[in-house]
MISE-722901 format. One record per residue: x, y, z of N, C-alpha, C in turn. Coordinates in steps of 0.001 Angstrom, whole numbers, padded with zeros to 6 digits, always signed. Example, Ala and Ser with C-alpha at 12.3 -4.5 7.8 and 13.67 -1.06 7.14 Angstrom:
<sites>
+013190-005690+007800+012300-004500+007800+013200-003300+007800
+012850-002250+007080+013670-001060+007140+012900+000030+007870
</sites>
This chain:
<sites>
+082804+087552+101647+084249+087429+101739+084830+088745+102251
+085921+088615+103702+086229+089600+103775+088140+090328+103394
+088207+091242+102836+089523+091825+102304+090932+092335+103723
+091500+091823+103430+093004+091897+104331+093911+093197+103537
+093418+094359+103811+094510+095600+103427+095606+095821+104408
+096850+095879+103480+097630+095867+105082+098395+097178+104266
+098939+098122+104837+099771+099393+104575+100724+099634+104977
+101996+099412+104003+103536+099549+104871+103929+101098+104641
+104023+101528+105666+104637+103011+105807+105840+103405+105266
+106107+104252+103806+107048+104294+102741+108787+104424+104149
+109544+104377+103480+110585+104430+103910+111264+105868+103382
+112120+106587+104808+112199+107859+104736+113333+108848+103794
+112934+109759+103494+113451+110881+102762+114038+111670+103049
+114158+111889+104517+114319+113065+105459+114193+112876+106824
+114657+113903+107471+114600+113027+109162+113261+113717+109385
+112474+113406+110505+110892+113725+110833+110998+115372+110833
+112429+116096+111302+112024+117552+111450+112213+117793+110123
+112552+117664+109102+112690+118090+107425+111249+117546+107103
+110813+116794+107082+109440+116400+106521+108608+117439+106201
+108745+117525+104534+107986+118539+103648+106389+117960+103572
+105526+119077+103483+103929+118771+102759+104185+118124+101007
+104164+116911+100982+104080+116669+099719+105251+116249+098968
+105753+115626+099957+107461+115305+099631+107943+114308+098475
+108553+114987+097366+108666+113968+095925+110053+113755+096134
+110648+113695+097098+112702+113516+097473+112410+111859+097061
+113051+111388+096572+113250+109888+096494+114086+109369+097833
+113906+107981+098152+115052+107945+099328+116082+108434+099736
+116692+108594+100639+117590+109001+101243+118458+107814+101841
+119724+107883+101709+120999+106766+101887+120185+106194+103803
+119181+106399+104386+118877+106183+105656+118270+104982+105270
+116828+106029+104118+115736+105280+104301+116150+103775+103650
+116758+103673+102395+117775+102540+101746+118461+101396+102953
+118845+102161+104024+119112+100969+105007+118151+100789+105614
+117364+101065+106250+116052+100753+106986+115133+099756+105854
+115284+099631+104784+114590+098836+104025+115360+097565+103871
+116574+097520+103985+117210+096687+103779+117660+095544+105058
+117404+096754+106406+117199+096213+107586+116184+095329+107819
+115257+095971+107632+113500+095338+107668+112564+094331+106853
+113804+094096+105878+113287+093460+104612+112553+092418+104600
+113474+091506+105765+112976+089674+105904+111828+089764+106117
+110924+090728+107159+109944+090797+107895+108488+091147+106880
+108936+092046+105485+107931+092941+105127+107997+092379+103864
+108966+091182+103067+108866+090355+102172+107811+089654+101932
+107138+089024+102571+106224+088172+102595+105076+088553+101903
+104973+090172+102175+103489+090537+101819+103525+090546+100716
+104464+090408+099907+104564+090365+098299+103740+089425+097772
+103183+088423+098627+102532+087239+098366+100870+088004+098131
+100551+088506+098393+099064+089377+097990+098810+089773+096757
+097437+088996+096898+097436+089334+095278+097251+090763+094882
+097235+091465+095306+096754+092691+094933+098285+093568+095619
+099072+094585+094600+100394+095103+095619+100210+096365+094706
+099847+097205+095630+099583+098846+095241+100669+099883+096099
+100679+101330+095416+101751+102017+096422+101418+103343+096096
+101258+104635+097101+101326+105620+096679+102228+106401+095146
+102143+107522+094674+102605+108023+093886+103699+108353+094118
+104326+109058+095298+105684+109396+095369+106609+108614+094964
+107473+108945+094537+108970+108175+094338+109481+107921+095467
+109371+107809+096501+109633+106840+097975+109019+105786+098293
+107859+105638+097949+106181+104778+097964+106620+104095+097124
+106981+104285+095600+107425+103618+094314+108683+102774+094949
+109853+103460+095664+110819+102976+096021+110830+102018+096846
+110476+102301+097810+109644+101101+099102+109387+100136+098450
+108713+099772+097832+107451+098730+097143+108594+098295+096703
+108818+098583+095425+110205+097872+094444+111163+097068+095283
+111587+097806+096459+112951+097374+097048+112547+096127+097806
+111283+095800+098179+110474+094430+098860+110116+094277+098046
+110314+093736+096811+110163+093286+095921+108212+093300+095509
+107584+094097+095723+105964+093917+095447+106195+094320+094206
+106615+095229+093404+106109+095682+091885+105062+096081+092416
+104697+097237+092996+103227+097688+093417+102823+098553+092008
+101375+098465+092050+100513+099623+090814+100492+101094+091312
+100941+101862+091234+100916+102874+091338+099603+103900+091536
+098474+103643+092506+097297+104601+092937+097414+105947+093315
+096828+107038+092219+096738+108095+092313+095637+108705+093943
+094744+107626+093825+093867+107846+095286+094543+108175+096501
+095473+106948+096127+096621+107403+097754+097601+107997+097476
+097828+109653+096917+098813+110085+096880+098154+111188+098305
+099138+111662+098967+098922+112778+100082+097883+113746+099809
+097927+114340+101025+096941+115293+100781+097412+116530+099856
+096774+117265+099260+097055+118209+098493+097015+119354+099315
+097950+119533+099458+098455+121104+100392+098645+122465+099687
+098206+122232+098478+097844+123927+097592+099435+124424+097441
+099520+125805+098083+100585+126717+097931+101177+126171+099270
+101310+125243+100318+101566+124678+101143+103102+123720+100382
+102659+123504+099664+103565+121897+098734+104849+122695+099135
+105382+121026+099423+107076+121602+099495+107550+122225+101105
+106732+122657+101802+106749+123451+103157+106916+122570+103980
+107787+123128+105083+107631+121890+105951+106586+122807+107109
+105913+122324+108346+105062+122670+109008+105518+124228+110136
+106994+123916+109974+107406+125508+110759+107279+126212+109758
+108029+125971+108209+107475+126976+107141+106262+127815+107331
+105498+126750+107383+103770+127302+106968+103262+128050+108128
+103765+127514+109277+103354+128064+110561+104251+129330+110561
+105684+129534+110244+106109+131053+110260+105215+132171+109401
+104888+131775+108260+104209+132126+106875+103033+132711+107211
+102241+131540+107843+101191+131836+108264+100061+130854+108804
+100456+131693+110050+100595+131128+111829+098948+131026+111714
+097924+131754+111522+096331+131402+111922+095930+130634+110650
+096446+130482+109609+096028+129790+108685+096291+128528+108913
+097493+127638+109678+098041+126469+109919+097460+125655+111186
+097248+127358+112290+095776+126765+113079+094814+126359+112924
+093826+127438+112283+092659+127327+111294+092709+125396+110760
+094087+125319+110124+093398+123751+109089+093970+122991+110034
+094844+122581+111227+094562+121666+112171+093196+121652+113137
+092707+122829+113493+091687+122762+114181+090363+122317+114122
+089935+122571+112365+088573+121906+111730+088933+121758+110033
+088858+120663+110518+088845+119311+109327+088409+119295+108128
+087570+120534+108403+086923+121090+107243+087518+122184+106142
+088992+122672+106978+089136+123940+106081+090421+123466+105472
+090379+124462+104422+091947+124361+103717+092102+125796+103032
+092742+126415+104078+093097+127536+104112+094445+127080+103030
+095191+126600+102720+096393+126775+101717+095976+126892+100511
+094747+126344+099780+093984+126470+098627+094361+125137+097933
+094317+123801+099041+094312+122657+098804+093025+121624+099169
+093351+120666+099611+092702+119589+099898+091980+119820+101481
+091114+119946+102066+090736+119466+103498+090964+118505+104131
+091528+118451+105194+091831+117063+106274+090233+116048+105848
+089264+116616+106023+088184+115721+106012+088262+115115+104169
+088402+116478+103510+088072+115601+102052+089463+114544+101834
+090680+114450+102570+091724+113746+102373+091275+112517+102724
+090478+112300+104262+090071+111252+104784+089232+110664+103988
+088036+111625+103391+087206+110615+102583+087957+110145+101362
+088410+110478+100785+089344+109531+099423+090392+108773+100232
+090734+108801+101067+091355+107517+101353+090549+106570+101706
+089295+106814+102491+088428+105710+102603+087625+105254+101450
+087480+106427+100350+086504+106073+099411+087537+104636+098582
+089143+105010+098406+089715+104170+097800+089802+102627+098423
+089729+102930+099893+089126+101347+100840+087758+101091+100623
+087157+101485+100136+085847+101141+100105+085702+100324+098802
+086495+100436+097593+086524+100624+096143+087063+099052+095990
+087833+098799+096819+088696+097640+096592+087647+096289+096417
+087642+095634+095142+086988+094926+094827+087070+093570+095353
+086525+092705+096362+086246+091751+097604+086878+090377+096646
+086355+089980+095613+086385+089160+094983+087973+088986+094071
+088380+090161+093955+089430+090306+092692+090748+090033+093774
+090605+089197+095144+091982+088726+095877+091227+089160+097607
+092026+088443+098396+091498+088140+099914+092609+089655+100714
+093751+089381+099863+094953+089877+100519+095319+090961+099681
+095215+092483+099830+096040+093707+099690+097137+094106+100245
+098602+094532+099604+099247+095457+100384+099550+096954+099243
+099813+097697+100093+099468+098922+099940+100901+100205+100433
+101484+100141+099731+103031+101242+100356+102310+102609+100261
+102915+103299+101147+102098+104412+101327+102725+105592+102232
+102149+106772+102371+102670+108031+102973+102482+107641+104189
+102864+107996+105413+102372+107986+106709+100879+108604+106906
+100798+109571+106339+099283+110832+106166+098165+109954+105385
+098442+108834+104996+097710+108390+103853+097217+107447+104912
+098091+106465+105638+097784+105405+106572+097065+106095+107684
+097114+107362+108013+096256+108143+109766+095214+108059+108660
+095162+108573+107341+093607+109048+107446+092879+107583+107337
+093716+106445+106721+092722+105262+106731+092406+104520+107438
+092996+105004+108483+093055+104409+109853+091668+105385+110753
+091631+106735+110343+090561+107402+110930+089443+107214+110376
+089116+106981+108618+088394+106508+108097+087562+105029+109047
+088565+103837+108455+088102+102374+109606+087431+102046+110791
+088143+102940+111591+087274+102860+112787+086734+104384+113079
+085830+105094+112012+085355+105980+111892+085232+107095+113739
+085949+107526+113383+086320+108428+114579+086640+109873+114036
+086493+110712+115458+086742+112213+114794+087916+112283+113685
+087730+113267+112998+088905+113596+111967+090232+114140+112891
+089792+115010+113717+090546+115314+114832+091894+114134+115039
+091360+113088+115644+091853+111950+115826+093304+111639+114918
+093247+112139+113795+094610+112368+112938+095952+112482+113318
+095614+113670+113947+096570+114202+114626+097068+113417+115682
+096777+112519+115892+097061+111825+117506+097894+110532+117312
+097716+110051+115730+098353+108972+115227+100243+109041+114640
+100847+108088+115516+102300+108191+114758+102397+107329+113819
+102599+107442+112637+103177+106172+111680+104970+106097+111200
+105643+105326+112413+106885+105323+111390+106913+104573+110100
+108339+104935+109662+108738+104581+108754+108641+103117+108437
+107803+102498+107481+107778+100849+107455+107321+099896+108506
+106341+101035+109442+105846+100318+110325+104539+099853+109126
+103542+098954+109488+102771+098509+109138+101318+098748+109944
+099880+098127+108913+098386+098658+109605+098132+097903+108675
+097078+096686+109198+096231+095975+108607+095324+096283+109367
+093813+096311+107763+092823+096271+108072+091736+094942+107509
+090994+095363+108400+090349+093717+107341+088976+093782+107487
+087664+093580+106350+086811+093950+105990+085836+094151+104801
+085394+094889+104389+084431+095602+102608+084026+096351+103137
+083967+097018+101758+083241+098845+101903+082506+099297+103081
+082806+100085+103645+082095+100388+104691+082217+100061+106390
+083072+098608+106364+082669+098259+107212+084181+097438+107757
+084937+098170+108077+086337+098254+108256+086875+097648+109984
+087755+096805+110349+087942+096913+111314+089456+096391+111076
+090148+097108+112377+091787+097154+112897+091875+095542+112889
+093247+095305+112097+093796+093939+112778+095335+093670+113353
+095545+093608+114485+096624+093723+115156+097266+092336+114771
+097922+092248+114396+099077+090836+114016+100062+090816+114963
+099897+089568+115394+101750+088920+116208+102277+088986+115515
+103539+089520+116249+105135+089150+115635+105083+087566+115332
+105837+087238+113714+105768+085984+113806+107360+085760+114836
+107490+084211+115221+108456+083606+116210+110040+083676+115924
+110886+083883+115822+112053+084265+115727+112651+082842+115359
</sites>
């Protein structure tokens, strides 16, 4: 039997240039209309048996406001950005400019005295991997944007690099469909108007 994870991209806090490492802001009067805009479309998935959501209070918010009641997974909370938290990426890059190089460049480091791009990727995949085949067909999953690139780089196992190259807006969506290990992209039609 194979599992249908689909991941709605939390709804926003901040406009893309404010976007903090690790952002606990609850919605913002934007992100509240964009959910309310988008609603008809992203209702449905409530129907899955399984309705999970990152830790943030935006992820929490998202979920609630489409009515999922999602469980709250510590697996998919962001990456842990150390003394980074709270920064937004010019911060860290004014702060410190070869250290912000350094952890975009290899996947491996975490110069802030956090999490690694690579160890972020593997717990997001380890938590796709985890999802039990039998206990429901259909997952949805509210989530960080950072949470959806890495499970998306995880799936179709590609450089970590590759991260960087992915946009996730706000309440856009990513289904995957599959079991442990063995992950592949599923592109969905718009349903018909």
């Amino acid at each position: 039997m194979h599992l249908r994870v689909t991941f709605v991209a939390a709804a926003r806090s901040s406009s893309l240039l404010a976007e903090r490492f690790e952002d606990d802001r609850p919605l913002d009067q934007a992100g509240w209309y964009e959910v309310q805009r988008v609603a008809g479309g992203l209702v449905p998935l409530a129907a899955a048996e399984l309705r999970y959501c990152s830790p943030t209070p935006r992820s929490r918010a998202t979920g609630n406001a489409l009515g999922y009641a999602p469980l709250v997974q510590p697996a998919l909370r962001d990456c842990d950005m150390g003394r980074w938290r709270g920064f937004t990426l010019g911060e860290a890059m004014a702060r410190e400019p070869s250290a912000v190089d350094a952890w975009i460049s290899d996947p491996r480091s975490a110069p802030h005295g956090g999490e690694s791009l690579l160890s972020f990727i593997s717990r997001v995949g380890g938590w796709l991997d985890t999802r039990p085949v039998d206990d429901g067909g259909r997952v949805v999953a509210v989530a960080e944007p950072s949470v959806m690139r890495a499970a998306l780089v995880y799936a179709l196992n590609v450089q970590p690099s590759a991260y960087w190259n992915i946009d996730v807006p706000p309440l856009s969506t990513l289904t995957l469909a599959g079991r442990g290990g063995h992950w592949n992209l599923r592109l969905e039609t718009a349903p018909a108007a």
